[in-house]
Backbone bond lengths (Angstrom), bond angles and torsions (degrees), N, CA, C in turn:
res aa  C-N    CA-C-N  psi(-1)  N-CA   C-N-CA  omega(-1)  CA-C   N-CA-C  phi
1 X - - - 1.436 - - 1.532 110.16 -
2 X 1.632 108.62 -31.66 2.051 94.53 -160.01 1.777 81.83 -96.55
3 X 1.522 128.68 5.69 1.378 131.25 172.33 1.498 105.89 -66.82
4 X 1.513 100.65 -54.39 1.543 105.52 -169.03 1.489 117.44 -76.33
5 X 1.588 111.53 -27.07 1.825 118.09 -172.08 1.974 89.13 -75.70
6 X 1.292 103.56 -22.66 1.827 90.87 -175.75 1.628 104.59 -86.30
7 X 1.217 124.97 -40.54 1.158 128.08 155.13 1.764 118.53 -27.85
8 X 1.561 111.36 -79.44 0.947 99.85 178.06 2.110 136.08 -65.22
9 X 1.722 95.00 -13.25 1.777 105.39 172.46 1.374 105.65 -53.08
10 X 1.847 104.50 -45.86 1.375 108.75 -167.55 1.574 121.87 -63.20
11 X 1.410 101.97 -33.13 1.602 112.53 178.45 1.137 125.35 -53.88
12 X 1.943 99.02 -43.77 1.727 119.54 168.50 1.782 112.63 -48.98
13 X 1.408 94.24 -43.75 1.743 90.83 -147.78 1.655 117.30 -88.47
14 X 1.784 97.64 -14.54 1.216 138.95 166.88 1.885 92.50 -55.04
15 X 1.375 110.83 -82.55 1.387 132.01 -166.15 2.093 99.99 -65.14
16 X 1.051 124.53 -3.04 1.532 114.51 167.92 1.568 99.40 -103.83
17 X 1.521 120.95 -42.64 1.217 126.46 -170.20 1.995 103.13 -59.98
18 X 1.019 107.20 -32.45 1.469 106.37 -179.59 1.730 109.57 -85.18
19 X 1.593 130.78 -15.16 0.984 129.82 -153.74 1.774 80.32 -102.01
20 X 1.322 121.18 -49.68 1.303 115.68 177.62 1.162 126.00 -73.40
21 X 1.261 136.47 -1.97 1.242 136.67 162.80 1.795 104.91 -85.78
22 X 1.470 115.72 -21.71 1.578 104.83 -170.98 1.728 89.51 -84.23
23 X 1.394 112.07 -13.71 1.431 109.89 164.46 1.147 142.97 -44.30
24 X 1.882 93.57 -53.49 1.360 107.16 -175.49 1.523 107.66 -86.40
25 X 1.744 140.10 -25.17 0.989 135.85 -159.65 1.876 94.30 -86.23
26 X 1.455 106.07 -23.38 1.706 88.78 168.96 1.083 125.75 -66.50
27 X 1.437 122.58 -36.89 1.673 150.90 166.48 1.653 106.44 -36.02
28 X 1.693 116.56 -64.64 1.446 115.69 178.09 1.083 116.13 -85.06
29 X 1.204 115.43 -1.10 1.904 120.23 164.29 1.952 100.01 -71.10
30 X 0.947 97.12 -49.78 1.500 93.33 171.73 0.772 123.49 -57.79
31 X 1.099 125.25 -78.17 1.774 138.51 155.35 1.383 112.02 8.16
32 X 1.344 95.21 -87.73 1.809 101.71 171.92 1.451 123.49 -56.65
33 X 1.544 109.20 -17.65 1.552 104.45 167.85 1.302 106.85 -81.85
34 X 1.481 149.61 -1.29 1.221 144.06 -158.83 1.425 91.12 -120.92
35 X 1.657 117.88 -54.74 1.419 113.39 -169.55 1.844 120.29 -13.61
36 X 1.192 119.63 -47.18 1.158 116.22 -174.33 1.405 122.24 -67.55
37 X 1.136 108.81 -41.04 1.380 92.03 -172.48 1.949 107.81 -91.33
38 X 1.436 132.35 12.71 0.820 146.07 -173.45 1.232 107.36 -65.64
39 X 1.740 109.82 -35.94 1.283 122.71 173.89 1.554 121.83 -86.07
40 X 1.262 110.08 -27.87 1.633 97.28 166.21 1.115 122.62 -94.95
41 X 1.341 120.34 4.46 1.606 131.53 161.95 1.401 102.55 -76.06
42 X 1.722 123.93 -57.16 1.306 92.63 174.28 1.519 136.54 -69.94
43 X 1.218 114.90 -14.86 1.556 127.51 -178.93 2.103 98.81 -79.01
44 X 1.165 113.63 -6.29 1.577 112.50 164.36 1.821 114.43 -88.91
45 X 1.529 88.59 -32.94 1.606 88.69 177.06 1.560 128.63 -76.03
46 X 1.528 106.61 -15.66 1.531 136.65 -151.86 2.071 73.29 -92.53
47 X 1.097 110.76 -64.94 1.432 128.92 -149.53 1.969 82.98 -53.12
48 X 1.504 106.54 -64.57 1.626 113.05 -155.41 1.795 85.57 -70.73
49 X 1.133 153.40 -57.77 1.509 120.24 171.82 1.515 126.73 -39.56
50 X 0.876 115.71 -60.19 1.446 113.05 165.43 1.504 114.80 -31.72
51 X 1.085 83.96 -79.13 2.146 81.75 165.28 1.563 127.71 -54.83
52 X 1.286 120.38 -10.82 1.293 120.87 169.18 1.254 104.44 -80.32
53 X 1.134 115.45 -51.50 1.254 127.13 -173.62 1.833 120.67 -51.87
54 X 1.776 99.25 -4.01 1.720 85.86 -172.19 1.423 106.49 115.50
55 X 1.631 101.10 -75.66 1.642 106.62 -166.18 1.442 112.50 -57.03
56 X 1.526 99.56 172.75 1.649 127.54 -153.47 1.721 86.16 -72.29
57 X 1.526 128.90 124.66 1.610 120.13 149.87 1.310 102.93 -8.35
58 X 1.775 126.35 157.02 1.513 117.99 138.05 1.712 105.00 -113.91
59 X 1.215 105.68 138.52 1.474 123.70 170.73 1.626 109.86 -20.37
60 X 1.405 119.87 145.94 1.510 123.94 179.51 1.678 107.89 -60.05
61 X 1.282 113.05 -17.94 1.381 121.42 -168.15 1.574 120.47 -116.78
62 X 1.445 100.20 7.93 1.364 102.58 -178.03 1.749 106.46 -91.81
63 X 1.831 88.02 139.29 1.244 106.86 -148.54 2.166 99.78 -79.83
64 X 0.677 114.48 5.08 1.998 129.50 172.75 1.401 89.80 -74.29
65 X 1.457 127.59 -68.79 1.547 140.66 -142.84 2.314 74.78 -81.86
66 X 1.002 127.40 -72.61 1.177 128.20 -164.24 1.560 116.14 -45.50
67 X 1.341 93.43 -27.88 1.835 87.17 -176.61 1.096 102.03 -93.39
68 X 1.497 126.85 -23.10 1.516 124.67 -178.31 2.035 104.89 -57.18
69 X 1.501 91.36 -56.47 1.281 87.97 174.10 1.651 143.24 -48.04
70 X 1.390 107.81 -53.92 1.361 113.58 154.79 1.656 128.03 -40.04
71 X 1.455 113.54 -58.78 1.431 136.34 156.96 1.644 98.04 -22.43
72 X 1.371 132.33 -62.30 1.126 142.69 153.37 1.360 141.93 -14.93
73 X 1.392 90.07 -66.25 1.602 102.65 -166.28 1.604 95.58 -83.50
74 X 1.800 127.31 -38.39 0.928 130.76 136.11 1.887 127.66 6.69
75 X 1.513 76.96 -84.27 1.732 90.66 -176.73 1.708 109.57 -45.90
76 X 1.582 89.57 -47.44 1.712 101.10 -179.31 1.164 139.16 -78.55
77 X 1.624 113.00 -10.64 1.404 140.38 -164.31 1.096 104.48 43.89
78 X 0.572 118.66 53.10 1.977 133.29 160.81 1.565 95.85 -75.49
79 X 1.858 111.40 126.73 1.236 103.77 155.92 1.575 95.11 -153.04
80 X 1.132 126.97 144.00 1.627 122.12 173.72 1.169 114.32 -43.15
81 X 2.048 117.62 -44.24 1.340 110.26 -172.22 1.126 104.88 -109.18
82 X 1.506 142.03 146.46 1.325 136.06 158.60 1.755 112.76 -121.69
């Protein structure tokens, strides 16, 4: 009997352990499909504070706004490719 109740725990935990992993690989399928623009969303938000704030735009190429960003994606490990 405690052959078959372990038998069948295992079948359960077997059959959730596979349902949550097809979980998580949909999750970083996303992930990595989003990664990209994560970064020019934040470099839009970086841009419109600055501008809330008063101060002058900074250029698409100015290197303050660029390191902030990296610094960022950094923090987040954000990278298009992994």
């Amino acid at each position: 009997m405690l052959v078959k109740m372990r038998v069948r725990e295992g079948a359960h935990l077997r059959r959730d352990l596979i349902s949550r992993i097809a979980l998580m690989r949909r999750a970083v399928a996303q992930i990595h499909k989003q990664a990209p623009m994560v970064q020019e969303r934040y470099r839009e938000q970086l841009r419109q504070r600055i501008k809330n704030a008063g101060l002058p735009e900074p250029a698409t190429d100015d290197e303050r706004l660029l390191k902030e960003i990296v610094y960022f994606a950094d923090f987040a490990r954000i990278s298009p490719r992994n």
